[in-house]
C-alpha positions as CSV (number, residue, x, y, z in Angstrom):
1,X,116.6,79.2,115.5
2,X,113.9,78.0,113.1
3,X,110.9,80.0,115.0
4,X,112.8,83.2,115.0
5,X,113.9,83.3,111.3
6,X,110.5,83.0,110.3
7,X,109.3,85.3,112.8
8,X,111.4,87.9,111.2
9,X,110.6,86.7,107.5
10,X,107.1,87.5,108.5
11,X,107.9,91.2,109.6
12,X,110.5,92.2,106.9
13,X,108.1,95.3,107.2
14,X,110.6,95.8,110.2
15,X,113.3,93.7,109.7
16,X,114.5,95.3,106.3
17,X,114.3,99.2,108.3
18,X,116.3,97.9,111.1
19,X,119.3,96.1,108.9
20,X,119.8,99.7,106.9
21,X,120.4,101.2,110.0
22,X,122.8,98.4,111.3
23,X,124.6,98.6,108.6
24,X,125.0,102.4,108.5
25,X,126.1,102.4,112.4
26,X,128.4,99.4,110.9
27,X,130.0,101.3,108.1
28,X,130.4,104.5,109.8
29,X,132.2,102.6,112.6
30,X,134.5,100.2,110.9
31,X,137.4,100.6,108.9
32,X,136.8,101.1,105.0
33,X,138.9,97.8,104.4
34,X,137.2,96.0,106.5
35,X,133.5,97.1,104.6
36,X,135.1,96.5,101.2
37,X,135.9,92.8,102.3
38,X,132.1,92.3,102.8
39,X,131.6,92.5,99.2
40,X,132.6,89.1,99.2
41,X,129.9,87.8,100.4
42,X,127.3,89.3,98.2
43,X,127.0,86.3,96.0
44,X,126.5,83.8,98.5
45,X,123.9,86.0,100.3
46,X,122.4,86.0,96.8
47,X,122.5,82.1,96.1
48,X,121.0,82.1,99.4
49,X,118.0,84.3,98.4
50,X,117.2,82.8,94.9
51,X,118.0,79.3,96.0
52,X,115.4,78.8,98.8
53,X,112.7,80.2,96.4
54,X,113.3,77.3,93.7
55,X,113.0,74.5,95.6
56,X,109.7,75.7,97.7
57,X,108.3,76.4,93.9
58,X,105.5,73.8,92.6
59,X,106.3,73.2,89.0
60,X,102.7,72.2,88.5
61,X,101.8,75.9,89.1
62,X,102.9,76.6,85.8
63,X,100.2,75.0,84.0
64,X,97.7,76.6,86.5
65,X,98.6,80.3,85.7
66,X,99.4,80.2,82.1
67,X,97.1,82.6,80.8
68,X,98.6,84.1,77.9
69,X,97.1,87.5,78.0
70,X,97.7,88.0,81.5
71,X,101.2,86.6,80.9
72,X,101.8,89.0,78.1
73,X,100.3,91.9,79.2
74,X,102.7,91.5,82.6
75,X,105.4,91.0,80.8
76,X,104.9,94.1,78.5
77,X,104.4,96.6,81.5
78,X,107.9,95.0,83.1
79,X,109.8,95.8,79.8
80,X,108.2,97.4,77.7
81,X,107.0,100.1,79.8
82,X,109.0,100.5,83.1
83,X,112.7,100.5,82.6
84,X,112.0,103.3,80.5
85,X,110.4,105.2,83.0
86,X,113.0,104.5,85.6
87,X,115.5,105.6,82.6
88,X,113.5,108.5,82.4
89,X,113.6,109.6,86.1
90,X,117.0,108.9,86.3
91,X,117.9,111.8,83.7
92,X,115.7,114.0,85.4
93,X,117.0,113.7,88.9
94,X,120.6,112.0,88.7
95,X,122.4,114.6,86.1
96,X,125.8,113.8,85.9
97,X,125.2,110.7,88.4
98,X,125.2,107.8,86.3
99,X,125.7,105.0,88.6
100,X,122.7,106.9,90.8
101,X,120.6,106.5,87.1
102,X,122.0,102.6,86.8
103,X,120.1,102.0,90.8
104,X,117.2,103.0,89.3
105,X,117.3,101.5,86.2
106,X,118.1,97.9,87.7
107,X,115.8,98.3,90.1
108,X,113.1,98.2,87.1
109,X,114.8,95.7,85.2
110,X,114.7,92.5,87.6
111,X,110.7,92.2,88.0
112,X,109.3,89.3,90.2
113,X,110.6,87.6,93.3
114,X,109.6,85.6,96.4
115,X,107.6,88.4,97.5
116,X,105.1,88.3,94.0
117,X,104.0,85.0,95.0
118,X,103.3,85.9,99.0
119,X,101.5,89.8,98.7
120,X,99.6,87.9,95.9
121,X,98.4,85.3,98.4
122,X,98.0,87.5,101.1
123,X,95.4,89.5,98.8
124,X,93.7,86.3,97.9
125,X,94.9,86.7,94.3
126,X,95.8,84.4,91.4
127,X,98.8,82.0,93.1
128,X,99.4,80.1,89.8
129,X,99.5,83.2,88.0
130,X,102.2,84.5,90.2
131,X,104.4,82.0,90.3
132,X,104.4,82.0,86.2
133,X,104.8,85.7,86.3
134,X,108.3,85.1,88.7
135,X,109.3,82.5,86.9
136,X,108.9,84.5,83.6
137,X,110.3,87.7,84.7
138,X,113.4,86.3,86.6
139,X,114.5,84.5,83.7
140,X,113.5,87.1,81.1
141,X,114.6,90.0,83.4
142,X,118.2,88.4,84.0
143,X,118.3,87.9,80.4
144,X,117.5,91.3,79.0
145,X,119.6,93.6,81.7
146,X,123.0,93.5,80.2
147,X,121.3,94.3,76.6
148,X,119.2,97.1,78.2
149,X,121.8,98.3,80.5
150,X,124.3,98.6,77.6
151,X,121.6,100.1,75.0
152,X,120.5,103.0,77.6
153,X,123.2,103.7,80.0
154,X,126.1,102.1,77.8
155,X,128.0,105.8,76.7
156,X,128.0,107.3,80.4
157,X,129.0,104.0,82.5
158,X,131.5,101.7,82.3
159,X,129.5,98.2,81.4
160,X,131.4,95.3,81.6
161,X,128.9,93.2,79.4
162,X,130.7,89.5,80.2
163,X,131.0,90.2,83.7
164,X,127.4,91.2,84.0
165,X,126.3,88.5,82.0
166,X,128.7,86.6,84.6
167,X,127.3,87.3,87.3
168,X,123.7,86.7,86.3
169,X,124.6,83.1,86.2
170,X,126.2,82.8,89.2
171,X,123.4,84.3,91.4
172,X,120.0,83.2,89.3
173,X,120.5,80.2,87.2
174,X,122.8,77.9,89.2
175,X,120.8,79.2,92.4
176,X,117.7,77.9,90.2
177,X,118.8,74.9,88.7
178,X,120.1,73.9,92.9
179,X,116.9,74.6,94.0
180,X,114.9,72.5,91.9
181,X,117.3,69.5,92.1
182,X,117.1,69.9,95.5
183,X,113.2,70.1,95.7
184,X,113.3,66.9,93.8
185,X,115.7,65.1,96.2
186,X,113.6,65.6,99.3
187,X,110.3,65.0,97.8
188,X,112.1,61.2,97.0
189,X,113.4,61.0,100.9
190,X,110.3,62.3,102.5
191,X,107.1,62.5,100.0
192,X,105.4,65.6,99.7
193,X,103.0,65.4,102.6
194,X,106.2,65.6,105.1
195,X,107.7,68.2,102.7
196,X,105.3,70.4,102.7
197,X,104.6,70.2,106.8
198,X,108.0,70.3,107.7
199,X,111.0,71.1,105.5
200,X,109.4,73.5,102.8
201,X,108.0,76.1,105.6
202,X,112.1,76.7,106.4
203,X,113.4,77.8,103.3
204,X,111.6,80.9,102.9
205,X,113.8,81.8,106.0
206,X,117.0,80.9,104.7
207,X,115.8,83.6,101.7
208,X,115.5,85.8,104.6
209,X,118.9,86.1,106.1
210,X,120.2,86.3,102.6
211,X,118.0,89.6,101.9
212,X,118.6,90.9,105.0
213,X,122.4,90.2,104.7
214,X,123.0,92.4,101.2
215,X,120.8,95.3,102.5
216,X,123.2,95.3,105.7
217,X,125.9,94.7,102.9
218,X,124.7,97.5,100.5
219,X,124.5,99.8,103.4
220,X,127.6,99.4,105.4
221,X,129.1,100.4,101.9
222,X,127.5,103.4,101.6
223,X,127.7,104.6,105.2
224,X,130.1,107.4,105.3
225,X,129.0,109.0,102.0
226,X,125.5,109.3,103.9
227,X,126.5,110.4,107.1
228,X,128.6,113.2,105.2
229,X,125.5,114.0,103.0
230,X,122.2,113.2,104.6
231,X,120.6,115.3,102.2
232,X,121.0,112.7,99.6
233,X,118.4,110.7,101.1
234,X,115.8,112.6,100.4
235,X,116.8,113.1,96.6
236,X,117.1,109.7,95.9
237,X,113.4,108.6,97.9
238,X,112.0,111.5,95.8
239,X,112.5,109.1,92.5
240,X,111.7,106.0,94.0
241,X,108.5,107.0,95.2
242,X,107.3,108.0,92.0
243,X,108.3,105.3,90.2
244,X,106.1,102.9,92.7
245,X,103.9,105.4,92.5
246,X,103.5,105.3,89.0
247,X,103.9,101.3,88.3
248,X,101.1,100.9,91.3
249,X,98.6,103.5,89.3
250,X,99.3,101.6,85.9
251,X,98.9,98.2,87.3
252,X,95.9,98.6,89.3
253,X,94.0,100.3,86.4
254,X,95.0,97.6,83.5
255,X,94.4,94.7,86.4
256,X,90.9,96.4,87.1
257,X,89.9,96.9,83.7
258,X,91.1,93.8,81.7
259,X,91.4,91.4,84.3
260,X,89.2,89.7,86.9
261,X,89.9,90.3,90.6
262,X,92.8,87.2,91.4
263,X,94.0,87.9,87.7
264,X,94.3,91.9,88.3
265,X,96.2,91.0,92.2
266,X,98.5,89.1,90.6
267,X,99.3,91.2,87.7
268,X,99.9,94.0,90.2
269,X,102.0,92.3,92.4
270,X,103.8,90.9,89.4
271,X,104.8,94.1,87.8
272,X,105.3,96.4,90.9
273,X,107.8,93.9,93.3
274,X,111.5,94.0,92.1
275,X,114.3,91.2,93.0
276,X,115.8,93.8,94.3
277,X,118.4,91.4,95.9
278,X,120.1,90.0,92.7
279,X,120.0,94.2,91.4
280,X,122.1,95.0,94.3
281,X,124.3,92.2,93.6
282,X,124.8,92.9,90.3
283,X,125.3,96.6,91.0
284,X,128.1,95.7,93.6
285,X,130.4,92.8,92.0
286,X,129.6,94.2,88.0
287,X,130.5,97.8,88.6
288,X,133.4,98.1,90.6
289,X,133.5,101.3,93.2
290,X,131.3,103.4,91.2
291,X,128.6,100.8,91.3
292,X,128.1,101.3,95.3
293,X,126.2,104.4,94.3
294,X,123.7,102.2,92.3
295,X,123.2,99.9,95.1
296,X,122.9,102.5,97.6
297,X,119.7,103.7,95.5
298,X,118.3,99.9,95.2
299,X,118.6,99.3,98.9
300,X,116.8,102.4,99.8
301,X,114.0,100.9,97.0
302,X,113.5,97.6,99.7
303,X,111.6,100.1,102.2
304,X,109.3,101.8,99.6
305,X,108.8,98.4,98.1
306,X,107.9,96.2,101.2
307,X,106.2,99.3,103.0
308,X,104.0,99.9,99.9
309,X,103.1,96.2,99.3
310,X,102.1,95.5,102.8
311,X,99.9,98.5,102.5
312,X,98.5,97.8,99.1
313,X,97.0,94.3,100.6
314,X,94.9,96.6,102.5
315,X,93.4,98.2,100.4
316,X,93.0,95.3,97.7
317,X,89.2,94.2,98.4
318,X,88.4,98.2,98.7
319,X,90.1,98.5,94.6
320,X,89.0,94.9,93.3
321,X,86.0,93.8,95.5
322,X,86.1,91.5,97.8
323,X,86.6,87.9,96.9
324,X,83.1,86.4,97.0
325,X,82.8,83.7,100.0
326,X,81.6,81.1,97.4
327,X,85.3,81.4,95.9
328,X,88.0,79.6,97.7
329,X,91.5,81.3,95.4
330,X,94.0,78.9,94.5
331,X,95.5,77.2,97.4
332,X,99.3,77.9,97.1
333,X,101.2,74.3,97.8
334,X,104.8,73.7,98.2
């Protein structure tokens, strides 16, 4: 089982496509009380994302990529600058769709995930830097939503701010606070030489099935509404696309000109990948019915978002040089 989970972990380039579709066929198929009773398993497919992530995560990173520029000027695109272009393009194209406006605004809002720290090492880039920018932004990201949420989209939906607040406890910090007791735990029954060869390499899996099961999730919900309007598609891809767009063009050109070439990868990576995942959870349990709308929008963010990273690694050496042979970047350890 093992093999195949990371098999498919490896192609979510594919994997992430096919789920949508599965759970379209699913949701046009199956009762609606059936799909509604799905919702329920949202937060553990959640846990099951954020958890795997902790307790692969080397604390002693931290100290490795704690530049505080780099750090601050990451952190400044993520909130000072994005959500308020998602805000932006949600007036513009979602008029008198809130909850289409709230997708795209928490798709900005949740910066960093599992998949900062691996583009980043698949374009040679600044490992130690990434894992401080996910670290960062998770926790800063789950802190700020409910504020910006309520400040910008409080008079035309309905926020709950405790439940909100809720739920970002239940699928980030107790996920994150399992992890790394858990990371601690096996490292004491089976050193880290043994960890690292056998039992870290799974968990990125288990993060897999628990992606892969709130896109199936998000879509089955959505399914009919789809399948009546098809034409919806298009208009909510249209905003998506130029908000990567956009976040790809600003981060590549402050990486390239303040930063070095590892720094500028992993400040791109850092500010363009969204936990999209703990988004769609929050847009699904916090909002009620209205907030399948919202979710229906950050699912359909997963394929610009994986599509565009794996093709942004192609082109890294061609925007920041290639990393000189001499140069060996930071070796990224369980």
């Amino acid at each position: 089982m093992w093999k195949y989970l990371i098999k498919i972990n490896k192609n979510l380039v594919y994997a992430i496509p096919t789920l949508m579709i599965a759970g379209c066929i699913f949701g046009v198929l199956t009762s609606p009380q059936l799909i509604k009773s799905l919702k329920i398993l949202i937060i553990p497919m959640t846990f099951l994302m954020v958890y795997p992530m902790m307790v692969t995560l080397n604390i002693n990173h931290l100290k490795q990529g704690m530049d505080m520029k780099l750090q601050s000027m990451t952190q400044l695109i993520n909130f000072g600058l994005i959500p308020f272009v998602a805000f932006g393009l949600g007036k513009i194209f979602f008029p008198g769709q809130p909850y289409m406006a709230l997708g795209l605004l928490l798709a900005a809002l949740l910066p960093t995930s599992g998949m900062t720290i691996s583009w980043t090492g698949f374009a040679k880039g600044n490992m130690g830097a990434a894992i401080n920018m996910t670290v960062i932004g998770l926790t800063l990201g789950s802190l700020a939503t409910p504020f910006y949420v309520q400040w910008l989209l409080g008079a035309q939906v309905d926020v709950n701010f405790a439940k909100v607040v809720q739920q970002i406890i239940f699928i980030v910090f107790l996920p994150m606070a399992a992890g790394y007791l858990t990371r601690q735990f096996l490292l004491k029954k089976y050193g880290m030489n043994e960890f690292k060869a056998k039992v870290a390499p799974r968990f990125p899996a288990l993060s897999t099935i628990g992606v892969l099961g709130i896109v199936f999730v998000a879509m089955a919900l959505k399914a009919k509404t789809i399948t009546a309007q098809p034409g919806m598609l298009v208009s909510i891809f249209l905003p998506l696309l130029i908000l990567y767009g956009l976040n790809f063009a600003l981060s590549t050109v402050v990486g390239k000109t303040m930063f070095g070439r590892n720094d500028g990868i992993a400040l791109v990576y850092g500010t363009v990948m969204r936990n999209l995942s703990i988004a769609l959870a929050i847009a699904i349990n916090a909002f009620g019915e209205a907030g399948a709308n919202a979710a229906l929008v950050i699912a359909l963010a997963y394929i610009i978002q994986v599509q565009s990273a794996a093709w942004y690694v192609r082109f890294t050496d061609s925007v920041f040089g290639e990393l000189p042979q001499s140069v060996t970047p930071e070796a990224q350890e369980a």
